[in-house]
N, C-alpha and C positions, 0 to 999 in steps of 0.2 A: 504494500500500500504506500502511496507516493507520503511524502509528509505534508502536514497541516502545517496553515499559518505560525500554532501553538508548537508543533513541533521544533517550531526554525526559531524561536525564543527561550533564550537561556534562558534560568529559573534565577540567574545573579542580575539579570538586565534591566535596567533602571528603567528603561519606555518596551513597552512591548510594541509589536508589528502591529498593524492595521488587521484586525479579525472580523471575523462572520459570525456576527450577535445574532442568538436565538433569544427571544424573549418569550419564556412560558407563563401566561397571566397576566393580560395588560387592565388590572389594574391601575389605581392611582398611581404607585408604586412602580409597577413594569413598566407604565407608558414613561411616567417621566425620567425614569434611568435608561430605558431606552433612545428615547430622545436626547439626553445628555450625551450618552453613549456616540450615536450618531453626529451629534453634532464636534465632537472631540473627532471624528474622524473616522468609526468604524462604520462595519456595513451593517445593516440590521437588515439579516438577510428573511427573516419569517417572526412571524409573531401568533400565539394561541390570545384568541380571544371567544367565549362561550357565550354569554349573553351580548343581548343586544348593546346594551350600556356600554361593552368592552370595545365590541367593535366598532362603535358610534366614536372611542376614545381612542382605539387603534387608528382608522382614518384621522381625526384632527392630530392628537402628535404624533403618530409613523406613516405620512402621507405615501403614498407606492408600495408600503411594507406589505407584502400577502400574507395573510391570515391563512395560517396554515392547522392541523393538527397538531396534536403535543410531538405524537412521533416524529412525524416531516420535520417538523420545526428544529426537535435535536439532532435529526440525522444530517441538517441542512448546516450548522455549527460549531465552527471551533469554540465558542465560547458561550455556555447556556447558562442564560440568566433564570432561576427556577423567584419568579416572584408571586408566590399562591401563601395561601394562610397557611400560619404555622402547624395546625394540626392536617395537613394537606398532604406537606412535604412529604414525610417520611414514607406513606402507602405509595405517592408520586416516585419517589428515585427506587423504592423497590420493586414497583410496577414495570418499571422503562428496565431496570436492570434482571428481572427476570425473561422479560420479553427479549434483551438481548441490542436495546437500541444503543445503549452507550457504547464508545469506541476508545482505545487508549488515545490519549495525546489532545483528549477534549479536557478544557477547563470546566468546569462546574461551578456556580456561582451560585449561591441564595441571600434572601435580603431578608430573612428571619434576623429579629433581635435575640432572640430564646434563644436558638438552635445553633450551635458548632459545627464541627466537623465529622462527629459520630453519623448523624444523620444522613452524610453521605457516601457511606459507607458501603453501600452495595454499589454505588457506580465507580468509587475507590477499588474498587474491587473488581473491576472493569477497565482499570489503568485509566480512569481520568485523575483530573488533578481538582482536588476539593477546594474549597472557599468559602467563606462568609464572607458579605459585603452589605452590612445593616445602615439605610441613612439613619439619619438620629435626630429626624424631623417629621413633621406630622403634613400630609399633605391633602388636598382638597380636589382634585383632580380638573383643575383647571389651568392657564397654559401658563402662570404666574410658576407651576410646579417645578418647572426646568432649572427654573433662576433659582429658586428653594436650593436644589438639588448642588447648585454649585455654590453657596451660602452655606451649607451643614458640615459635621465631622461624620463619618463612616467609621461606622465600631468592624473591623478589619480582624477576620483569622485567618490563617492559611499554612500550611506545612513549610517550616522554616526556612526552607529555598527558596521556595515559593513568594516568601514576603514583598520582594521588592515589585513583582509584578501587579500585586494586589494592591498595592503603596499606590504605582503607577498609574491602575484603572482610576483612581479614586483621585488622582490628582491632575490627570487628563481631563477632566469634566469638573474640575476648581474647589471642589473640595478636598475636607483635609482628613489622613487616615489617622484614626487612634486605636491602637494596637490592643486586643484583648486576648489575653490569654484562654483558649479552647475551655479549662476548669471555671472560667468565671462568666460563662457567657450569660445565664441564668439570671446571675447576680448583677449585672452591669444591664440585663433587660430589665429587673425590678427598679432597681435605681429610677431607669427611664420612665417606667409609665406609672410610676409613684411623682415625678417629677412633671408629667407632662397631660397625661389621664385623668390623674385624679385632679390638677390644675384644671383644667377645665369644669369640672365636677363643680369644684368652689367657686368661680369666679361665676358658672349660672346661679348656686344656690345665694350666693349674696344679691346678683342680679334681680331674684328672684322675690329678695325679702325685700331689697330698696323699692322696686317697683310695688310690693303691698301699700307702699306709706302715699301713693300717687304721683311719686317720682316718674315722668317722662319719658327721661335719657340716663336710666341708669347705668348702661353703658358709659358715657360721658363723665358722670359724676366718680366711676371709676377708675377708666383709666389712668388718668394721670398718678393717684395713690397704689396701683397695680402697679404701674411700667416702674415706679421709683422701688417700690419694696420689691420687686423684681432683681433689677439691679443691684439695690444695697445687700442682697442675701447672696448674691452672685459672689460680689464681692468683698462680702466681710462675714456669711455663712451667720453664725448664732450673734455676733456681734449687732446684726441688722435687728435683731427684736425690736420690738416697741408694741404697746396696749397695753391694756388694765392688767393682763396675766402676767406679760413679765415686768408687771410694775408692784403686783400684788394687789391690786382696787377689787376689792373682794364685793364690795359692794355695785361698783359697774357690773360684774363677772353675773350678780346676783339678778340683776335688773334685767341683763341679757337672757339670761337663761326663762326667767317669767315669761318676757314678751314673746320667745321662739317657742314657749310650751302652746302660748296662744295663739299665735300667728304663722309659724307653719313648724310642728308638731315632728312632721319627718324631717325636719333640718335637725334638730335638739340634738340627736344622736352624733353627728357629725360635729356639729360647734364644741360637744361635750369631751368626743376624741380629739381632737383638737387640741385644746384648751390644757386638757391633758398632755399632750405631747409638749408642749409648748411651753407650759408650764413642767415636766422634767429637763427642757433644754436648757430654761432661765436657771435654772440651778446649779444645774453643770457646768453653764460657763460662766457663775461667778455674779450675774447678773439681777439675782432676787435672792434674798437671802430664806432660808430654809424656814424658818420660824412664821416669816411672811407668805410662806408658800402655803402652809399646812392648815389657815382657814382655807382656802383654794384650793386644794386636795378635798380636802369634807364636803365641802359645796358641790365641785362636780361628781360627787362619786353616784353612780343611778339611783334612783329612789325605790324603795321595796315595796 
């Protein structure tokens, strides 16, 4: 068999050759690392897309790209981007790998935050060459997504040869790679969607309670207070605290918690978690003193 593109790139080589991108899943996710992908230069030779949605999003960002099968699509590719939900994967490369589609000297890519390099293990097992490539940005699937894509860091595994070409994809399309160790993949995906999931969670439920009071644009009246404690937690972590918890205002804490039993009921549990965390951080780093805590502790604890 003649060699691939992948074949003719050392695993030391700092820019890989120009490959033939398969995109499995166009996705928010498939379409716009596809399109990134593309626009750094390679070829996006085929693309899977099953509902209408997909291929409604295959046409606008992979204009001319044919929409192929999952099979076609890998047999068609030096490098297969596998972008489907995490519990997808694993039946997906053991699927392709017992049927016999993967071929040695193909790269294998997935954009699972969860998932490592275990999971690819039946097509590893087939002489391709594994990857993780996770952006570590939330996307909307609209054409704003590209620019995202080269705006974000890539949580990056790959088989220690292997590193610099992964380094490479991910810096070809303008984002920056951060290296995670295959053991921590799990852990560095909880981080993120405790970080980024449950952020959104809060900032509707606040949404949520501002607008009870007949606020308008609560949107508005939040952002600016958002985007700053944004930032100042970025960059100064527990130092950025501030409110009645890590002040100790047992009696604000107390007020809060009445009007959320009245006014929206299934928020309480959440302000109450919270409140709690929040209040063990002020502690820890020095910034409410323990004595001050401990009405605060009694107050939030559930009620029997």
């Amino acid at each position: 068999m003649p060699p691939t593109s992948v074949d003719r790139v050392s695993a030391a080589s700092s820019r890989p050759v120009r490959l033939a991108v398969g995109v499995v899943g166009c996705g928010r996710v498939g379409s716009a690392l596809g399109a990134a992908l593309r626009r750094a230069g390679h070829d996006i030779v085929a693309v899977s897309a099953v509902s209408e949605a997909s291929r409604r999003r295959a046409g606008t960002a992979l204009p001319g790209v044919p929409v192929r099968g999952i099979p076609d699509v890998v047999q068609a590719a030096d490098l297969v981007l596998l972008a489907v939900p995490d519990d997808v994967l694993a039946p997906l490369v053991s699927g392709l790998a017992t049927a016999g589609f993967w071929r040695p000297g193909q790269v294998v890519a997935h954009t699972s935050g969860r998932h490592g390099l275990a999971v690819l293990e039946p097509a590893t097992d087939s002489g391709v060459v594994p990857m993780a490539l996770h952006p570590a940005m939330t996307f909307t699937g609209s054409a704003a997504d590209v620019e995202r894509v080269g705006e974000c860091c890539f949580g990056i595994t790959a088989p220690q040869g292997w590193r610099p070409m992964a380094e490479s994809l991910v810096l070809e399309i303008g984002a920056e790679p951060v290296w995670v160790a295959d053991a921590d993949r799990s852990t560095y995906h909880a981080g993120l969607a405790h970080g980024a999931n449950h952020l959104v969670t809060l900032i509707a439920q606040a949404m949520e309670i501002l607008g009870s009071t007949g606020i308008e644009r609560p949107d508005r009246l939040l952002r600016p207070l958002v985007e700053a404690a944004l930032d100042n937690a970025l960059r100064a972590g527990d130092a950025a605290l501030t409110g009645p918890v890590s002040r100790g205002d047992v009696g604000t804490v107390e007020v809060h918690l009445g009007e959320l039993s009245r006014q929206a009921p299934d928020i309480l549990m959440a302000y109450r978690a919270m409140a709690r965390a929040t209040l063990q951080r002020a502690v820890r780093a020095g910034r409410l003193r323990t004595d001050l805590a401990l009405p605060i502790v009694d107050l939030l604890e559930e009620p029997t």
